[in-house]
N, C-alpha and C positions, 0 to 999 in steps of 0.2 A: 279587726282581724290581724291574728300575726303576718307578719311578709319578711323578707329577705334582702331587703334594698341595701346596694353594698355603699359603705360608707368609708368609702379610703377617698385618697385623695384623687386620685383618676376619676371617678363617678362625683366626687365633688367641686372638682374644678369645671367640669364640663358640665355642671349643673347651673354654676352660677355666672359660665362665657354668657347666653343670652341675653343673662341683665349689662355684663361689661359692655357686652356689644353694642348693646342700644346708645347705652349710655357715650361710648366711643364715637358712633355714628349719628348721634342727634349733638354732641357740645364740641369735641374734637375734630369730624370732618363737616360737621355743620350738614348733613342730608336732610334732605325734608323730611319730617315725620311719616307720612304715609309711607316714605320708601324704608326708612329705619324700621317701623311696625311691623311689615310684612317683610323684610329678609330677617329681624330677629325671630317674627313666627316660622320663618321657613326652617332657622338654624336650632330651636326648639323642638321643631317635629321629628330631623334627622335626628335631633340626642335618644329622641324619646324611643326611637323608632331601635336606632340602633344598641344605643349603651343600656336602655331603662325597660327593652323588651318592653314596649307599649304595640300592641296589636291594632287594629286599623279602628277596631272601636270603642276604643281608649282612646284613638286620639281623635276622634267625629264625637266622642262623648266632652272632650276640652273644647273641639270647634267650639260645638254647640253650644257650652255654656259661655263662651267666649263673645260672641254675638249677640246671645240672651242680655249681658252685662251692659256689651257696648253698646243696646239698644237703648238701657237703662241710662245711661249718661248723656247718650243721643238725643234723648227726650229734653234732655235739658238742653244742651246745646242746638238745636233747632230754633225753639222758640228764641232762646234768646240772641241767637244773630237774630233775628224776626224783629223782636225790640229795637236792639241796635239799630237795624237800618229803618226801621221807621222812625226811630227818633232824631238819626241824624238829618235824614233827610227834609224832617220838617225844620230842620236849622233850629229844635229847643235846646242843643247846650247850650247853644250862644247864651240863649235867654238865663240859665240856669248857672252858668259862669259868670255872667255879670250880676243876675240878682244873688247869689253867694258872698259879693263881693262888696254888695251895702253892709251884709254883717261882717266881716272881716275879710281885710287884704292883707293879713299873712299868709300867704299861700302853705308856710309851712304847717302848719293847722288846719289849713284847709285841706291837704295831702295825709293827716293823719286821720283827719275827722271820717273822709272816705274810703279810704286805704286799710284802715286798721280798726276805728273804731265802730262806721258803719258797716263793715266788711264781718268784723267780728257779728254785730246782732243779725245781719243775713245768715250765716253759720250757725248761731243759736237757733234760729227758728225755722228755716229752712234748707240749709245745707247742698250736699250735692249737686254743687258746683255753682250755685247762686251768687254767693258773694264773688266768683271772678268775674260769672258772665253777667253781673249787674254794674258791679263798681269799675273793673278796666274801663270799659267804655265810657261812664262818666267822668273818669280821672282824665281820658282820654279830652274830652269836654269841659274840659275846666284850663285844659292847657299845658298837661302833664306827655310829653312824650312818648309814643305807646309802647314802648318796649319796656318801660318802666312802670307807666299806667296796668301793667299785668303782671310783674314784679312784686308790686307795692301789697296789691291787695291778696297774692299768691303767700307771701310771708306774714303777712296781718292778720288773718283769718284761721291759722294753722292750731293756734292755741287752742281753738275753740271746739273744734272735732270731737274730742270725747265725749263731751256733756252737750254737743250742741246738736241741734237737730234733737232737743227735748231727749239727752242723755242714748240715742239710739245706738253710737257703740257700746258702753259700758251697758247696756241690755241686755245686747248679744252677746257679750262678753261674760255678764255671767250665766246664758243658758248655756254656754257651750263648759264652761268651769262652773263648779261649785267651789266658791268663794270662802274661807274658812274665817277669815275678821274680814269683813265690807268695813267696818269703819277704821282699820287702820291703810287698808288697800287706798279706799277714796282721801284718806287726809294724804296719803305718798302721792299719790295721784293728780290732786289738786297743787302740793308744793312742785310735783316738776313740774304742771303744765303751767305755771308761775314763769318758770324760767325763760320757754321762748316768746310767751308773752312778751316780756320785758325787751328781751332782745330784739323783737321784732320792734315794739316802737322807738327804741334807739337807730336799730338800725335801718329803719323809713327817715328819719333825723340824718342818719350818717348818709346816704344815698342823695337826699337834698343839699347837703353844703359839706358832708365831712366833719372834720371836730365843731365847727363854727356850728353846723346844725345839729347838735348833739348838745351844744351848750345853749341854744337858744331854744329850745325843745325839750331840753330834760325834766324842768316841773311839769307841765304838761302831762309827759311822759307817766313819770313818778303817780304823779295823781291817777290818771286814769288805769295805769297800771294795777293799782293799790285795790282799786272799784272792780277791775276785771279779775286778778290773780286771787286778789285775797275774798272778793267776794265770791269767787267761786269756790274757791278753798272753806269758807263757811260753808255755804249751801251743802255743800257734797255732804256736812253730816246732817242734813234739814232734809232736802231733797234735793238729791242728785240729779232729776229730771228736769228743773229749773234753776240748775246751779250754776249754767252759762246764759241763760235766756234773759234771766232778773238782773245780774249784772251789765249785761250790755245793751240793755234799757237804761238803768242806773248813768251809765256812761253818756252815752246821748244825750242826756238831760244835763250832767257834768262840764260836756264840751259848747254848751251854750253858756252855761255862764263862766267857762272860762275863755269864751269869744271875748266876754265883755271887758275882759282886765287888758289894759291898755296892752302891756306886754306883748300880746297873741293877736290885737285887733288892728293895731295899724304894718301897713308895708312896711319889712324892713329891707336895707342893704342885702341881705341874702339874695334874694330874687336874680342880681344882678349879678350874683356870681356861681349861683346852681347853674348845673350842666341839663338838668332834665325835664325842663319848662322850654316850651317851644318860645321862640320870639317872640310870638304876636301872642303870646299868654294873657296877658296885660288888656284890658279892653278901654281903653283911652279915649276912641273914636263921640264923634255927635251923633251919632244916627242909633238910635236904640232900637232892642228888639220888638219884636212885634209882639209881645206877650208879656208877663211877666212870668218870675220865677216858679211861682207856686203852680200858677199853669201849665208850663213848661214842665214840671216835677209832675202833675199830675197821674202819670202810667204808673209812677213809682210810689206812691201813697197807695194805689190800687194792690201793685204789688205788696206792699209793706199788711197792708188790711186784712187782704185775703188770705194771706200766710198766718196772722194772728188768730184770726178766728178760724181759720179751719185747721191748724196745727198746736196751739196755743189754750186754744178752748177744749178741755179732756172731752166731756162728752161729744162735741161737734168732731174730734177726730175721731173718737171711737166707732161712731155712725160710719165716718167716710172711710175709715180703716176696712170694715166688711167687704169691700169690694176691691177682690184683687185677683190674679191669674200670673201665673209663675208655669212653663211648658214640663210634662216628665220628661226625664231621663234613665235609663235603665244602668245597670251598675255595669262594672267594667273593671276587669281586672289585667293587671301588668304579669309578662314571666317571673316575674320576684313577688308575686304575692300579694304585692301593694294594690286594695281594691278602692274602688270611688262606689262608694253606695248608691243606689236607687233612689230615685227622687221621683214623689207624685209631683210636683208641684216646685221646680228649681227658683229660689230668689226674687219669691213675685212682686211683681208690679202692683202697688195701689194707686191707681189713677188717678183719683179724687183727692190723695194726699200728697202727690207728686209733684215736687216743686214746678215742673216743666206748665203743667195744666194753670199754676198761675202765672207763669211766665207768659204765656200763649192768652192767657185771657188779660193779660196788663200789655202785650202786642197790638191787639182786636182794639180795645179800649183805646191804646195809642194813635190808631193810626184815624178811626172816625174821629176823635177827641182833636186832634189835631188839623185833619182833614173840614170838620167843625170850624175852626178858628180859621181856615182859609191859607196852611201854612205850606200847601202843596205847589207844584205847578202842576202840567197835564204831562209830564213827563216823570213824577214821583213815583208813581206804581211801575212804570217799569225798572225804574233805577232800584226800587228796593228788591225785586225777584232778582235783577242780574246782579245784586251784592249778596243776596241770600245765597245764591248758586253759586257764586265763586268761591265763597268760604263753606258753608257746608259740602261740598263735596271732599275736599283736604280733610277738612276734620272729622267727616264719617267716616274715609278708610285710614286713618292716624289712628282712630280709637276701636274701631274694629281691629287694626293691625295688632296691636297693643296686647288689646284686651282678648284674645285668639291664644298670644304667646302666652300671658300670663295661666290660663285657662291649662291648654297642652302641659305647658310645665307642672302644674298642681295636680290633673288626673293622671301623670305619668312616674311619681312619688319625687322630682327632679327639685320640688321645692322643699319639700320634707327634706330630702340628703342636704341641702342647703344649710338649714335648721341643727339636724342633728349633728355636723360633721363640725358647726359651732361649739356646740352643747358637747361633743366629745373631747375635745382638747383642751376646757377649760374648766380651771379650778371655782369655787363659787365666786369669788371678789372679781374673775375675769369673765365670768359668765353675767353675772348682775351687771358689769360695764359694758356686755356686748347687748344683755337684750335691748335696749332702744335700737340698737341696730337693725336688729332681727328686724323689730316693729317700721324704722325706716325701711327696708328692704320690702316688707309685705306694703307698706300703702306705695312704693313708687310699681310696685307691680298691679296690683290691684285697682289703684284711683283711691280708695277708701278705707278710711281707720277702723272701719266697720270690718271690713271683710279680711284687713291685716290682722284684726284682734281675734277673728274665728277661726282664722289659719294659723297662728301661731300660740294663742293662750294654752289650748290643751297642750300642745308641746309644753311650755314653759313649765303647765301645772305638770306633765309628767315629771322633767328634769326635777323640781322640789319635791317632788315624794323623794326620787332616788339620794339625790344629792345632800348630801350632810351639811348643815349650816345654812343653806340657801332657802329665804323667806320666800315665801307664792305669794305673799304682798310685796315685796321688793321687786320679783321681777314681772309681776303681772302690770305695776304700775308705770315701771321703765317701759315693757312692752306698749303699753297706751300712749306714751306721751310718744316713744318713738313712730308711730303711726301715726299720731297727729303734725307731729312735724314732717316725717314724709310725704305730706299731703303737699306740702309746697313745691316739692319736685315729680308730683304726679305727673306723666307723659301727658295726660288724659286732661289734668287740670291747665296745663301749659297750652297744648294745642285747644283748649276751651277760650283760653285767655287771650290768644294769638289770632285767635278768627274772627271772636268779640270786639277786639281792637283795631282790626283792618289790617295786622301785619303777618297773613298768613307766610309761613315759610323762617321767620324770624325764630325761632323755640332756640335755636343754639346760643342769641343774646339774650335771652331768658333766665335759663340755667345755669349760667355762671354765676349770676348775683345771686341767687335763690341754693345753689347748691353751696355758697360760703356761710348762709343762712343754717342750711340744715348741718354745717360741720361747727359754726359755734356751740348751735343749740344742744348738737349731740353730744359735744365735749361735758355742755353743761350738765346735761341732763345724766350720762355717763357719770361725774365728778360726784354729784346730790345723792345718785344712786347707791355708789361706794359707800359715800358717807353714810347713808342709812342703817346699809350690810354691817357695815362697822359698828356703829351705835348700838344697833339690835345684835349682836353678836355675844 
């Protein structure tokens, strides 16, 4: 529908304070996420209300989907603080930190193996929000600091977003565009999500020791790099649906035998000069645990299984795909024109495919499994309700809060003026180097590469009709990788990470290392993208 949304700089400057502010008030004044979520929703709904002429059910139609969203994320986050404190509580990292550590005591391979490389195949195959809320707390368990233990796997995992979760953005990505070369979009596509790959395991290297860990880490690095970047960069023109999933299997397999080369298997002098390994990292003591490792691991083989075959397996998802429920919403139109269409059926839920449902049934399984092996006292159950309870509460209304503003803003056209007010001032070579921006911008608003690629692809695809010179593979594919990298400064995936870990309140020491993450990678990915424009020119 045409509309009228005004795009000067007044309506665009105060389209895009909410996101400053967040951003201001979660790294700069350090406020808790719940409180930053809800005064940015509150500073969203005045824009919407005043400057964007959004009516009262325009903006009950953003609550709404708002809530719907952050329920969808909630599901994840639930069960797995639920994991979390049942596994601490039966004292299996111990177990799973020391048995780690008969196959290698380089911790710094052990920090990538979890952080990056198993964080990566949680992402392939399951996604939304899995590999934080499984691996922070393990890394947490191994000995890794938590503020970093959510860091680590927050930047490791980031590549994997487009093709991961068995290709689920670039799906959406193209029902919402018609794609005009699929295979030169997914080979653009594949070489940038190369890029923060790469960077991402150097700089889980740089964060362990600085240059010292960057040189001790960099075959490593190179290697599995080469299996992740370049094997998905094949796939994508095989099949794009497992063109992250088969490489970060590939990889796993990889990082076992390169445990075995001396190099990566014995302690080195780092240990003792990294900042982000707790003290007592090191398990020296005589007194072993009461299980062993693979026991210990147990809930997570569950996890790992059930994600395979009921995601992994086409027809076993296709079956469990059938069952879903997504709430209507009726359309809703702003004084400018800008309408949000009617929805039978808004962003459904599939239960049965839903990561959270095996997150909660690898909980269930934890905690009898455990309870089994006699690893409780008579005070365990209660201690896991009162950790459950003190971290899901923060992070329900953090991601409510969040996910409420983001919502308001998009049915009120305050993201689109975002968008276009880009798209107006620049030439095509500045335009092809802002969309990963665009795409960063939509997933730290959103949570998901999914949902940044359906909010701004059409855009993008309108720009390249109008715009002269400018490829809809060029910037359709920046747009993707920029989502995917924005995934590491999701509010939504931070305060995921930060609850899983025990340091609710902490998101402000999160996002500094994470947010230098997402400024190398956008240079990069920015820089590739030029270069394309140019090449194809």
């Amino acid at each position: 529908m045409e509309n009228s949304l005004p795009v000067d700089f007044l309506h665009w400057s105060m389209a895009i304070l909410p996101l400053i502010l967040l951003l201001v008030m979660l790294v700069l004044l350090k406020w808790s996420a719940p409180v930053s979520g809800w005064i940015g929703m509150g500073i969203a709904t005045v824009i919407a209300f005043t400057l964007f002429q959004a009516p009262l059910d325009n903006l009950l139609v953003g609550f709404g989907k708002g809530l719907w969203e952050a329920l969808f994320i909630l599901l994840v986050v639930w069960p797995a603080l639920l994991l979390y404190q049942v596994t601490k509580e039966s004292g299996a990292f111990t177990a799973i930190r020391e048995g780690i550590q008969e196959h290698t005591k380089n911790y710094l391979l052990l920090i990538l193996a979890f952080g990056w490389v198993f964080a990566s195949f949680l992402q392939g195959i399951a996604g939304f929000g899995a590999p934080i809320a499984v691996v922070a707390p393990l890394l947490v368990g191994i000995g890794v600091k938590p503020v970093m233990a959510v860091v680590i796997p927050l930047v490791g995992h980031a590549w994997a977003n487009v093709f991961g979760t068995l290709a689920v953005a670039w799906i959406a990505t193209t029902n919402v565009v018609q794609i005009e070369n699929q295979a030169v979009t997914l080979f653009y596509t594949g070489v940038l999500l190369w890029l923060p790959n790469i960077i991402a395991g150097l700089m889980i290297c740089w964060l362990f020791a600085r240059w010292k860990g960057i040189k001790e880490g960099f075959i490593a690095v190179i290697i599995i790099s080469v299996i992740h970047g370049g094997g998905q960069l094949f796939l994508t023109q095989v099949n794009p649906t497992l063109s992250t999933f088969v490489p970060t299997v590939i990889a796993l397999g990889a990082l076992f035998l390169i445990s075995k080369w001396k190099r990566y298997s014995e302690k080195t002098e780092l240990e003792n000069e990294t900042e982000i390994l707790e003290e007592d990292h090191s398990s020296d003591v005589d007194e072993q645990p009461k299980i062993s490792m693979h026991k210990a691991f147990m809930p997570y083989y569950v996890l790992t299984v059930l994600s395979i075959v009921a995601l992994g397996i086409p027809w076993v998802s296709n079956v469990l795909e059938q069952v879903e429920y997504g709430p209507p919403f009726p359309a809703a139109e702003t004084g400018y024109g800008f309408e949000v269409e009617s929805e039978e059926s808004y962003s459904p839920i599939e239960p049965l495919t839903h990561p959270g449902l095996y997150l909660f049934i690898s909980a269930v399984f934890a905690y009898f499994w455990y309870k089994r092996l006699n690893m409780y006292d008579k005070d365990s159950p209660k201690d896991i309700r009162a950790g459950m309870k003190e971290n899901a509460v923060g992070a329900s209304l953090a991601i409510a809060g969040f996910l409420t503003m983001t919502e308001i803003m998009g049915s009120s056209g305050q993201t689109t003026v975002v968008a276009l007010g880009i798209a107006d001032v620049s030439p095509p070579v500045a335009y092809i180097a802002l969309a990963n921006v665009i795409g960063i911008v939509g997933s730290f608003m959103t949570s998901s590469n999914t949902s940044s690629n359906v909010l701004f692809a059409p855009l993008h695809d309108s720009v390249a009709q109008s715009m002269d010179g400018l490829s809809q593979a060029g910037v359709i594919a920046a747009q993707s990788a920029g989502g995917a990298i924005g995934n590491s400064i999701s509010p939504s995936n931070v305060v995921l990470g930060t609850s899983t870990a025990g340091i609710k309140g902490k998101d402000a020491e999160v996002f500094k290392p994470t947010l230098i993450f997402v400024l190398l990678s956008g240079i990069a990915v920015s820089g590739a993208s030029v270069l394309f424009h140019l090449l194809g020119s």
